[in-house]
PDB file of N, H, CA, C and O in Angstrom:
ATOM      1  N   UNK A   1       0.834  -1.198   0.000  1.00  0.00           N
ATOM      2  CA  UNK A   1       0.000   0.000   0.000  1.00  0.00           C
ATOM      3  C   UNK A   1       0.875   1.256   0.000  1.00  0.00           C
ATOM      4  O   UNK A   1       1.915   1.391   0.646  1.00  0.00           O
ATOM      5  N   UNK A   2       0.446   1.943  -0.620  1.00  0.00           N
ATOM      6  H   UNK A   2      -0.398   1.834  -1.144  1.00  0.00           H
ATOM      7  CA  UNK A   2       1.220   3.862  -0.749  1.00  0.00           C
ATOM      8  C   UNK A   2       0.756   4.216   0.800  1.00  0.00           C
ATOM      9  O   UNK A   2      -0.190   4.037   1.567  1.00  0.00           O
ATOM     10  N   UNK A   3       2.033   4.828   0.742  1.00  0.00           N
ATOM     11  H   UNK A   3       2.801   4.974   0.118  1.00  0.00           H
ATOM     12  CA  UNK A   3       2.082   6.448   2.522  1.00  0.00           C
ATOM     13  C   UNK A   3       0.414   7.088   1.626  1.00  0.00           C
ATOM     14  O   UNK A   3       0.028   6.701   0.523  1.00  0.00           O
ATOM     15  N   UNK A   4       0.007   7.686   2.148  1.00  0.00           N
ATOM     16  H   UNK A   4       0.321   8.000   3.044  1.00  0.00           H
ATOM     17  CA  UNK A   4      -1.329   8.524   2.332  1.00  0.00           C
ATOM     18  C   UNK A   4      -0.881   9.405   2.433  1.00  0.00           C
ATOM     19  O   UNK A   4      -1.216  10.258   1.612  1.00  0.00           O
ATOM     20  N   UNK A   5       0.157   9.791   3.482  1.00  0.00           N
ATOM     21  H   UNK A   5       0.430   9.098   4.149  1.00  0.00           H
ATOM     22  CA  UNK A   5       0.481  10.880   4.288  1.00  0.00           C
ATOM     23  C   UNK A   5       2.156  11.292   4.394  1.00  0.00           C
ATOM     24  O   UNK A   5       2.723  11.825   5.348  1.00  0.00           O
ATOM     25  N   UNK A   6       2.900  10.739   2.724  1.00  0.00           N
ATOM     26  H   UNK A   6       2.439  10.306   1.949  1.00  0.00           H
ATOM     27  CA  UNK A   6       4.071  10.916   2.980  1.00  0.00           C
ATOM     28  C   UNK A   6       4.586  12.650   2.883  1.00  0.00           C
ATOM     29  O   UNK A   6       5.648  13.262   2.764  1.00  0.00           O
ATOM     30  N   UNK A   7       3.405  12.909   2.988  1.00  0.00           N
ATOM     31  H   UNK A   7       2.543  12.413   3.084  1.00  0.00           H
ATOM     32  CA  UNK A   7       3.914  14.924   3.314  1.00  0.00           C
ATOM     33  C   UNK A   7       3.572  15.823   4.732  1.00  0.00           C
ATOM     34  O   UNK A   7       3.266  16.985   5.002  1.00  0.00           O
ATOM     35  N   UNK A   8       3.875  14.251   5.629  1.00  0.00           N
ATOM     36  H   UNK A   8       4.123  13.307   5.410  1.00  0.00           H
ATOM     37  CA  UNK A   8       3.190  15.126   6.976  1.00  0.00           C
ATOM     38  C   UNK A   8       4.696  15.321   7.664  1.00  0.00           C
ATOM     39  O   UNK A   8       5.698  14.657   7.401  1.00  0.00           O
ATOM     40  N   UNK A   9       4.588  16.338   8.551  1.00  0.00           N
ATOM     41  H   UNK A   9       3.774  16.877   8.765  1.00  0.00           H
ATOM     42  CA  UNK A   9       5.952  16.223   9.523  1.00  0.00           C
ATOM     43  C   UNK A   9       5.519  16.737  10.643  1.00  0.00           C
ATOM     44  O   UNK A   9       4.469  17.373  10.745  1.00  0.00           O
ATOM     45  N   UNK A  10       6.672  16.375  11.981  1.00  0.00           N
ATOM     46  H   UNK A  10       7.524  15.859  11.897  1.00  0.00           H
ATOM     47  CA  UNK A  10       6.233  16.703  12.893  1.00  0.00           C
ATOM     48  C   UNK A  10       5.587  18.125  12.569  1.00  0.00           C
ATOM     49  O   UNK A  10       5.742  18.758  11.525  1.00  0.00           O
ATOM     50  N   UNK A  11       4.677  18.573  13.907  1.00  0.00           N
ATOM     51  H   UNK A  11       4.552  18.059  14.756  1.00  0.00           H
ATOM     52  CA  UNK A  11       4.616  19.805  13.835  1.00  0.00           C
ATOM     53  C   UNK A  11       2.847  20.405  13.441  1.00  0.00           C
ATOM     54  O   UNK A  11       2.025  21.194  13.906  1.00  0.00           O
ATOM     55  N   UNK A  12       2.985  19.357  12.202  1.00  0.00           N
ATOM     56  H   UNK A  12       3.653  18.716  11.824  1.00  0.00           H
ATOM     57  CA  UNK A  12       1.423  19.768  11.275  1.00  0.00           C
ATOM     58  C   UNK A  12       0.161  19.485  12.252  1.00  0.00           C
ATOM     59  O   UNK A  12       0.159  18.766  13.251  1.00  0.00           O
ATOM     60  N   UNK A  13      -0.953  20.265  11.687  1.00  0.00           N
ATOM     61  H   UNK A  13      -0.951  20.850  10.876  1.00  0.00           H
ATOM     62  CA  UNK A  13      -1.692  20.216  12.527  1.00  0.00           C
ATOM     63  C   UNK A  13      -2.879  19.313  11.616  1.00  0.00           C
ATOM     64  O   UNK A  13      -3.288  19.674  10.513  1.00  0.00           O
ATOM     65  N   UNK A  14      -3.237  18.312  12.196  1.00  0.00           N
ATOM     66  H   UNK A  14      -2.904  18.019  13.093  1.00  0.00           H
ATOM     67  CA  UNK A  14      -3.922  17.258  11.198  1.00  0.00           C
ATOM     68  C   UNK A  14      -5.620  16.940  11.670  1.00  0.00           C
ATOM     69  O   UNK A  14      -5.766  16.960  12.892  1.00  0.00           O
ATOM     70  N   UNK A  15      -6.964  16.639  10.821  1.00  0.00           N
ATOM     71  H   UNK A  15      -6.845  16.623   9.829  1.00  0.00           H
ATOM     72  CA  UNK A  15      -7.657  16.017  11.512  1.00  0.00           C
ATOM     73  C   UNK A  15      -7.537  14.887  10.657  1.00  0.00           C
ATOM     74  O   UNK A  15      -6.817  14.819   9.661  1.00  0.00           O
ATOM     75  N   UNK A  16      -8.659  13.571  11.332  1.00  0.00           N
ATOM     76  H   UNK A  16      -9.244  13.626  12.141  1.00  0.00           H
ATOM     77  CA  UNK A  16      -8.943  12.210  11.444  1.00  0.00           C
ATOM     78  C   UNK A  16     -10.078  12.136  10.733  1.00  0.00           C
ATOM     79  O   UNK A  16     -11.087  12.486  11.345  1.00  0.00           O
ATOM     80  N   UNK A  17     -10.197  11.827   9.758  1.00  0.00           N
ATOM     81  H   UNK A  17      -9.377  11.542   9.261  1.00  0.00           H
ATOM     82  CA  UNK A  17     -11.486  11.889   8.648  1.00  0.00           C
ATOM     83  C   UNK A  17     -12.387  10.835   8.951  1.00  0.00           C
ATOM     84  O   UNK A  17     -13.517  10.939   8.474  1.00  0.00           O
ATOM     85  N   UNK A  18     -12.206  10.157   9.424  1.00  0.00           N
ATOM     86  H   UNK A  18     -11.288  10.072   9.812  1.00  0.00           H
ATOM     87  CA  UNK A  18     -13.394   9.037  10.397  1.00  0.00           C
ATOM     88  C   UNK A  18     -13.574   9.454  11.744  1.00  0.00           C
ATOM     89  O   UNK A  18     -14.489   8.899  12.352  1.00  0.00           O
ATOM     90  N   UNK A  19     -12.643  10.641  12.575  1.00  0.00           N
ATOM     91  H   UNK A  19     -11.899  11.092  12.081  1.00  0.00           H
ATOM     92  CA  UNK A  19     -12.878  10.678  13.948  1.00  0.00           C
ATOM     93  C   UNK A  19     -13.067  12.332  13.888  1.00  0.00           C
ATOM     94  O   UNK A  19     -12.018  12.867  14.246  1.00  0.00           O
ATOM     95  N   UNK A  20     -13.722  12.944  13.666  1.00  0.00           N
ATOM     96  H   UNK A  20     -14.574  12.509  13.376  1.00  0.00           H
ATOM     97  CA  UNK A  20     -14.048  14.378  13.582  1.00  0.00           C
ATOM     98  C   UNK A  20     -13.664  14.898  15.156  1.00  0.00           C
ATOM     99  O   UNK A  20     -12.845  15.744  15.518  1.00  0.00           O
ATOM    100  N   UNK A  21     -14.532  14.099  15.891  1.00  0.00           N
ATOM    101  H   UNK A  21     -15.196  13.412  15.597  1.00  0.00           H
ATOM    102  CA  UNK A  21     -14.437  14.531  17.675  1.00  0.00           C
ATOM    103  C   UNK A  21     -13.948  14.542  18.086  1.00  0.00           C
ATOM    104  O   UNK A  21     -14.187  14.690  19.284  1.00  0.00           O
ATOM    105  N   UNK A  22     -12.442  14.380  17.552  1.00  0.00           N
ATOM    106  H   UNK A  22     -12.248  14.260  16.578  1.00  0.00           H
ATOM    107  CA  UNK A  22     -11.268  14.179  18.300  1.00  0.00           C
ATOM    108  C   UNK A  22     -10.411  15.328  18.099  1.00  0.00           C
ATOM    109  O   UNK A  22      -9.345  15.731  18.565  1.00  0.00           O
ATOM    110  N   UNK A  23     -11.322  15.741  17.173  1.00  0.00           N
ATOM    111  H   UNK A  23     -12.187  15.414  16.794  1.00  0.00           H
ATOM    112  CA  UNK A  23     -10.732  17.468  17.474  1.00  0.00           C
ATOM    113  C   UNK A  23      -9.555  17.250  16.315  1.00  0.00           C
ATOM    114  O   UNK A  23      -9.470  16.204  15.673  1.00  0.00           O
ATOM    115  N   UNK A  24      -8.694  18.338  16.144  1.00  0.00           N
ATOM    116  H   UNK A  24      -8.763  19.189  16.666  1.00  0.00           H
ATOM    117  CA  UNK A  24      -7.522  18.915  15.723  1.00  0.00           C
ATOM    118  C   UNK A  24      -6.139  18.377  16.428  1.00  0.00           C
ATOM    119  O   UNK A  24      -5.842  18.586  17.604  1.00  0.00           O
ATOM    120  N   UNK A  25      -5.358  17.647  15.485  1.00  0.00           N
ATOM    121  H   UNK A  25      -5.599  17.477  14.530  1.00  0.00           H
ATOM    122  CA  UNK A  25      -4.294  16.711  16.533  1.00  0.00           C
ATOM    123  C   UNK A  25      -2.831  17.373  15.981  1.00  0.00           C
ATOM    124  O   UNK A  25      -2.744  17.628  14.779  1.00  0.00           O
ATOM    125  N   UNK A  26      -1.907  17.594  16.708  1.00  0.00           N
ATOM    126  H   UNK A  26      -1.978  17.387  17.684  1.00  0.00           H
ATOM    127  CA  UNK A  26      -0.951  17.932  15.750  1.00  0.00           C
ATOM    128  C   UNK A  26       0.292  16.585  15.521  1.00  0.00           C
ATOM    129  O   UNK A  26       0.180  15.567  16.204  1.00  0.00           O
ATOM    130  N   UNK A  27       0.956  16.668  14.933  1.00  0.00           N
ATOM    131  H   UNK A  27       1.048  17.495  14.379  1.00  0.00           H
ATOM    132  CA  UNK A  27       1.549  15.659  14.495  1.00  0.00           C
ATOM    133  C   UNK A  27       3.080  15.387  15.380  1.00  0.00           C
ATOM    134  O   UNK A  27       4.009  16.191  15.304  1.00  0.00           O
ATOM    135  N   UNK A  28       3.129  14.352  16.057  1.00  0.00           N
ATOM    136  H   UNK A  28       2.374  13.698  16.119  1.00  0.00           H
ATOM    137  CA  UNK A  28       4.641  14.385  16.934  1.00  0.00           C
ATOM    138  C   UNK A  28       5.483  13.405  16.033  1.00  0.00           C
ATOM    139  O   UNK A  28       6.501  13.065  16.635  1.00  0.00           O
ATOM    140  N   UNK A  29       5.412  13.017  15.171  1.00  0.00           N
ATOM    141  H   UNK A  29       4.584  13.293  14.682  1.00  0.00           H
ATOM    142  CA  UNK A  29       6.493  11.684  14.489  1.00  0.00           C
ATOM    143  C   UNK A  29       5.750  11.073  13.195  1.00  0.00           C
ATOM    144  O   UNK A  29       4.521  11.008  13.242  1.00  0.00           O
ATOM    145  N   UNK A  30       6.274  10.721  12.298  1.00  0.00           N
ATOM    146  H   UNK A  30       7.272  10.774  12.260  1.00  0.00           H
ATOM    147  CA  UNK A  30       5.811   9.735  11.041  1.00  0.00           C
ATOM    148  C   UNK A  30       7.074   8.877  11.176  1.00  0.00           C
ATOM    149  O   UNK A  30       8.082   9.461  10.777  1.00  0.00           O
ATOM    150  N   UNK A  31       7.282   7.552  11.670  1.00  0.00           N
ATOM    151  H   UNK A  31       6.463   7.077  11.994  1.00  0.00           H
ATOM    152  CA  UNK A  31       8.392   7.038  10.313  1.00  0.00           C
ATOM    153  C   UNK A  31       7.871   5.430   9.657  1.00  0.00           C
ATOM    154  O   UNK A  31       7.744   4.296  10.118  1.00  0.00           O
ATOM    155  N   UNK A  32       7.702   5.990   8.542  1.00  0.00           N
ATOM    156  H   UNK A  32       7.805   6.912   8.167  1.00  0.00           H
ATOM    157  CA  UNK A  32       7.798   5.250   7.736  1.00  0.00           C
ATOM    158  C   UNK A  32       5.659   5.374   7.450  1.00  0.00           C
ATOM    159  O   UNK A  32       5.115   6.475   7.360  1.00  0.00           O
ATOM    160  N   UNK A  33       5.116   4.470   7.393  1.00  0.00           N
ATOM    161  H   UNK A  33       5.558   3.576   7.466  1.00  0.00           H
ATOM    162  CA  UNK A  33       3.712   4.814   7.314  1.00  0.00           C
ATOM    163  C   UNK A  33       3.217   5.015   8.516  1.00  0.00           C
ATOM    164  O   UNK A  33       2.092   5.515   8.523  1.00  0.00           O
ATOM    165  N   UNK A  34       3.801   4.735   9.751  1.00  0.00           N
ATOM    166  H   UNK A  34       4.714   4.328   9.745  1.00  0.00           H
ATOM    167  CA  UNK A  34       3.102   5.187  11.102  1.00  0.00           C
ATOM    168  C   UNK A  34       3.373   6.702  11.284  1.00  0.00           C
ATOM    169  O   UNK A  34       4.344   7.361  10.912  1.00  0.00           O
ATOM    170  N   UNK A  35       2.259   7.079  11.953  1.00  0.00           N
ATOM    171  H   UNK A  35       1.470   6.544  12.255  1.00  0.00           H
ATOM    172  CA  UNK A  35       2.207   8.223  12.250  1.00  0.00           C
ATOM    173  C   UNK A  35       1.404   8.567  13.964  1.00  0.00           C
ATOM    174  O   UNK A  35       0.319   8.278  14.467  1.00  0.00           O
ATOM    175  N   UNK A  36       2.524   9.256  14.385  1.00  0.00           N
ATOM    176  H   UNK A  36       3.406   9.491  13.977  1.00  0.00           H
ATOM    177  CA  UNK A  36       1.921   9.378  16.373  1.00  0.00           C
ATOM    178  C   UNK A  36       1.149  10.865  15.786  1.00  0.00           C
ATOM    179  O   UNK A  36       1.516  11.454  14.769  1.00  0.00           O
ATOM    180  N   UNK A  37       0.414  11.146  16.364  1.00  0.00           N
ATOM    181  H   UNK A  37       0.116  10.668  17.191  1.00  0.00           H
ATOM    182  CA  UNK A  37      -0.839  12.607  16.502  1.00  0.00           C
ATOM    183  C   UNK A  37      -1.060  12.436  17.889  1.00  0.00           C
ATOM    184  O   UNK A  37      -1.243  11.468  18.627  1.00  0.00           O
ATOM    185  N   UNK A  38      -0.990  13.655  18.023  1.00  0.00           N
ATOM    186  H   UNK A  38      -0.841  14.441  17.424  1.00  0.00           H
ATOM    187  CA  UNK A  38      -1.608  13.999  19.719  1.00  0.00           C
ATOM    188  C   UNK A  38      -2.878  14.552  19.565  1.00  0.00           C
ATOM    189  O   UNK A  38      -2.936  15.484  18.763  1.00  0.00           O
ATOM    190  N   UNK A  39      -3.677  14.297  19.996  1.00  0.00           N
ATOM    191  H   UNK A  39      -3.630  13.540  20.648  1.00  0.00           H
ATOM    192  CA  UNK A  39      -5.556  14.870  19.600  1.00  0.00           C
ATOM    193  C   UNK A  39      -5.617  15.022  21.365  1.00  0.00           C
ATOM    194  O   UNK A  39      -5.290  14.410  22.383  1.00  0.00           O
ATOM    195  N   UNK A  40      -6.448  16.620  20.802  1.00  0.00           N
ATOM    196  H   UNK A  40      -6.713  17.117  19.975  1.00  0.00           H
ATOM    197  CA  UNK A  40      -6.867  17.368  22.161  1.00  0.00           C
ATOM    198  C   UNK A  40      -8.130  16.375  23.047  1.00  0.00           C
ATOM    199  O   UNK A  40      -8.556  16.495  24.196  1.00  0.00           O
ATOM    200  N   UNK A  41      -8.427  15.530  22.110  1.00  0.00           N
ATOM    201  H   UNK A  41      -8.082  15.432  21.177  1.00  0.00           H
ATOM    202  CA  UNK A  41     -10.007  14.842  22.558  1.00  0.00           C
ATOM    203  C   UNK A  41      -9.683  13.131  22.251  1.00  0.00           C
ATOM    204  O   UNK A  41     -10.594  12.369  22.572  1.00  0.00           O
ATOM    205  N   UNK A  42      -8.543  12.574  21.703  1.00  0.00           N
ATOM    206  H   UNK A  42      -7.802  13.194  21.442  1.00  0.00           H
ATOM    207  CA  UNK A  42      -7.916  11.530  21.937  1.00  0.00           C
ATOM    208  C   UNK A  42      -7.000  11.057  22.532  1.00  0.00           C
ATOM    209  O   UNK A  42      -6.791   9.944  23.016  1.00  0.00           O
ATOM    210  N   UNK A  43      -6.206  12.371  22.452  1.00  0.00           N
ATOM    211  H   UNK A  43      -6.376  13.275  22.059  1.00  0.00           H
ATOM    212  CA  UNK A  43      -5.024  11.688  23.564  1.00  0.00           C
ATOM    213  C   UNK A  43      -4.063  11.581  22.355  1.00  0.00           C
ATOM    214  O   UNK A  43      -4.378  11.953  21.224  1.00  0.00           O
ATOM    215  N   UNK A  44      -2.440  10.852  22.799  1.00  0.00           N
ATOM    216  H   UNK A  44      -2.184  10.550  23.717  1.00  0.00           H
ATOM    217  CA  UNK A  44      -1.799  10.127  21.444  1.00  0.00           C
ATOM    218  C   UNK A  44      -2.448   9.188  20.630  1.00  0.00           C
ATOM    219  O   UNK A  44      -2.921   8.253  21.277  1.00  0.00           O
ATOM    220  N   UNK A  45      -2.638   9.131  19.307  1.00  0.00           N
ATOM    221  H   UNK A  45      -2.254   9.890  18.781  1.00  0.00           H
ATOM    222  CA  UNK A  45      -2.333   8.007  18.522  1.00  0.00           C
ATOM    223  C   UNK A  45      -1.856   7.433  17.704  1.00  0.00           C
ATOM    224  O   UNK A  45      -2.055   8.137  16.715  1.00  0.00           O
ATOM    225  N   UNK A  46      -1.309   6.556  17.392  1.00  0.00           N
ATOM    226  H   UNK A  46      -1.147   5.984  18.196  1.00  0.00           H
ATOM    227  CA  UNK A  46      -0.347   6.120  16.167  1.00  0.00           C
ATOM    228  C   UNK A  46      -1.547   5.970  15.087  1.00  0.00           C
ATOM    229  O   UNK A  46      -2.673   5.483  15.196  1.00  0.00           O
ATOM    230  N   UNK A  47      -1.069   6.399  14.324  1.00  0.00           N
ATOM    231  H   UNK A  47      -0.155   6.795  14.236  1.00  0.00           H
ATOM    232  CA  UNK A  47      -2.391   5.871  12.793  1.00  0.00           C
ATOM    233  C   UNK A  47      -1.258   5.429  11.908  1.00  0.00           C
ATOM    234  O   UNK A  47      -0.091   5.818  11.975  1.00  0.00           O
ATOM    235  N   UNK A  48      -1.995   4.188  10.713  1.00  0.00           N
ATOM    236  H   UNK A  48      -2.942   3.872  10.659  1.00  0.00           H
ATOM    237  CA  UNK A  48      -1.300   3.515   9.615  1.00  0.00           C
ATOM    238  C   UNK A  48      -1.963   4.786   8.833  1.00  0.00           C
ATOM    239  O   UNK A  48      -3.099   5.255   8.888  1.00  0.00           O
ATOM    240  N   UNK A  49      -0.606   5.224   7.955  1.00  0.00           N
ATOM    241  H   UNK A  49       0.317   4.843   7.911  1.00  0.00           H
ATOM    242  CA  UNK A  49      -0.598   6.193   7.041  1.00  0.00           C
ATOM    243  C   UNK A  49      -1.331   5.551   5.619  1.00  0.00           C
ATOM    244  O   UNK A  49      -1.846   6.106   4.649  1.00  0.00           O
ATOM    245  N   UNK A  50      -1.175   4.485   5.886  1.00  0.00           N
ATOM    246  H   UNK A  50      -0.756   4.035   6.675  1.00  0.00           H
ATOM    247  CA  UNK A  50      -1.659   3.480   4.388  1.00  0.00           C
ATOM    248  C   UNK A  50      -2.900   2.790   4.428  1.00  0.00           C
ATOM    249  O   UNK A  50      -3.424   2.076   3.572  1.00  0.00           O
ATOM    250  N   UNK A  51      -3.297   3.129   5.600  1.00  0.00           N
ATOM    251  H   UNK A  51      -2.872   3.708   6.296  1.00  0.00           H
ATOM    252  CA  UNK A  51      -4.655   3.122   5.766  1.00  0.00           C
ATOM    253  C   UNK A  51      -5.513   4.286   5.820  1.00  0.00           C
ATOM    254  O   UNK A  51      -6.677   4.404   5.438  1.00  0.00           O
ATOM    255  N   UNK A  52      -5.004   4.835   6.175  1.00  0.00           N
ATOM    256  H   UNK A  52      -4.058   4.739   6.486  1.00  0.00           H
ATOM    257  CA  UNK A  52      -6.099   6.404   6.432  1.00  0.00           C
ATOM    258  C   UNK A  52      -5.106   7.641   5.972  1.00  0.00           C
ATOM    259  O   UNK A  52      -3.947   7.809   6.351  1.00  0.00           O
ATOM    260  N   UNK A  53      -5.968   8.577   4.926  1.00  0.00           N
ATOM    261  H   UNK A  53      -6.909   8.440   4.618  1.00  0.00           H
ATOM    262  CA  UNK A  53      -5.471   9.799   4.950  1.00  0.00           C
ATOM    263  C   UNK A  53      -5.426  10.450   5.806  1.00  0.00           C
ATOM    264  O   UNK A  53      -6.615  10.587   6.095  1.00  0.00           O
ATOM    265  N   UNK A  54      -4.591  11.279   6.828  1.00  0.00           N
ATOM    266  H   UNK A  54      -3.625  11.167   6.593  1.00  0.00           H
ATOM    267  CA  UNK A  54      -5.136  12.529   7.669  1.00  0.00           C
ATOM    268  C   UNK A  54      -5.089  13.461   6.762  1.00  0.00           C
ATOM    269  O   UNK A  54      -4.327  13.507   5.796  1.00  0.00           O
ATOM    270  N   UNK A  55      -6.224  14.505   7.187  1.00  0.00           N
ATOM    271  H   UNK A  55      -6.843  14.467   7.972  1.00  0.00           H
ATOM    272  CA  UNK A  55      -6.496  15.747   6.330  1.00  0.00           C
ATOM    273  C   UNK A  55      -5.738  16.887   6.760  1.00  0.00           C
ATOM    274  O   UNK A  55      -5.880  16.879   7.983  1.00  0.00           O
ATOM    275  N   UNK A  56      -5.012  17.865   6.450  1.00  0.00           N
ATOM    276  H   UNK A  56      -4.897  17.871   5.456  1.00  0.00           H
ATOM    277  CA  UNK A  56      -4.350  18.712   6.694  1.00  0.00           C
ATOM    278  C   UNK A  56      -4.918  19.966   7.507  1.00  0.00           C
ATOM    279  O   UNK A  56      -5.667  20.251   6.572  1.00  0.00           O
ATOM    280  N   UNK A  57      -5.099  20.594   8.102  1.00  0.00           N
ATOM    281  H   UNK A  57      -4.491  20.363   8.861  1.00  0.00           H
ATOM    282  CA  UNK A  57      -5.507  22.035   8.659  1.00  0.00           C
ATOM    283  C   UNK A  57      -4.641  22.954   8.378  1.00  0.00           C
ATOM    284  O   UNK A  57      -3.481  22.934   8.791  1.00  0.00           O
ATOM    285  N   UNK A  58      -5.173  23.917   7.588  1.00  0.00           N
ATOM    286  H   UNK A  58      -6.115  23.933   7.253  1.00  0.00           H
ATOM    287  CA  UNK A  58      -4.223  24.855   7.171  1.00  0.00           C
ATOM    288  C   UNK A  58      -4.748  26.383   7.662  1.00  0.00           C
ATOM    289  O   UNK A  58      -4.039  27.263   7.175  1.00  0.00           O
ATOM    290  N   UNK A  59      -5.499  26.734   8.254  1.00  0.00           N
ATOM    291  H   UNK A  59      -6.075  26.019   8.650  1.00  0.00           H
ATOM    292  CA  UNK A  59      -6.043  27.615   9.004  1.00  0.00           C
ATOM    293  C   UNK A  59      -6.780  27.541  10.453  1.00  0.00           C
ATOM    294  O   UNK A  59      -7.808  28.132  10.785  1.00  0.00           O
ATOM    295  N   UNK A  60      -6.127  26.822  11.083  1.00  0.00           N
ATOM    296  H   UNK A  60      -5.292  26.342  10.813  1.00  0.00           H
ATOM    297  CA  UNK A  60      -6.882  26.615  12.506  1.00  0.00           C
ATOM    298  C   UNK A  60      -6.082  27.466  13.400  1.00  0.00           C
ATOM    299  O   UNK A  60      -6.374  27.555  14.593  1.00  0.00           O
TER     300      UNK A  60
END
């Protein structure tokens, strides 16, 4: 499977396109297709990049 998300880096501020409620997460690590997000309303989570797009926030 292709990265989804091989243009994220720490730092970015991402949402979860299946988890809306979890708010706005920003991004602490990618390597390789994993990706850690810290979500204000999840907590950390690792997501498979090759499974799920995260969507970018570019004005929050």
């Amino acid at each position: 499977m292709d990265d989804l998300n091989g243009f994220l880096e720490p730092g970015m501020l991402v949402r979860h396109p299946q988890c809306p409620d979890w708010g706005v997460g920003q991004v602490q690590s990618r390597i390789g297709t994993r990706i850690t997000v810290n979500f204000p309303d999840a907590g950390k989570v690792v997501i498979d990049g090759a499974r799920v797009a995260l969507e970018p926030v570019l004005d929050d």
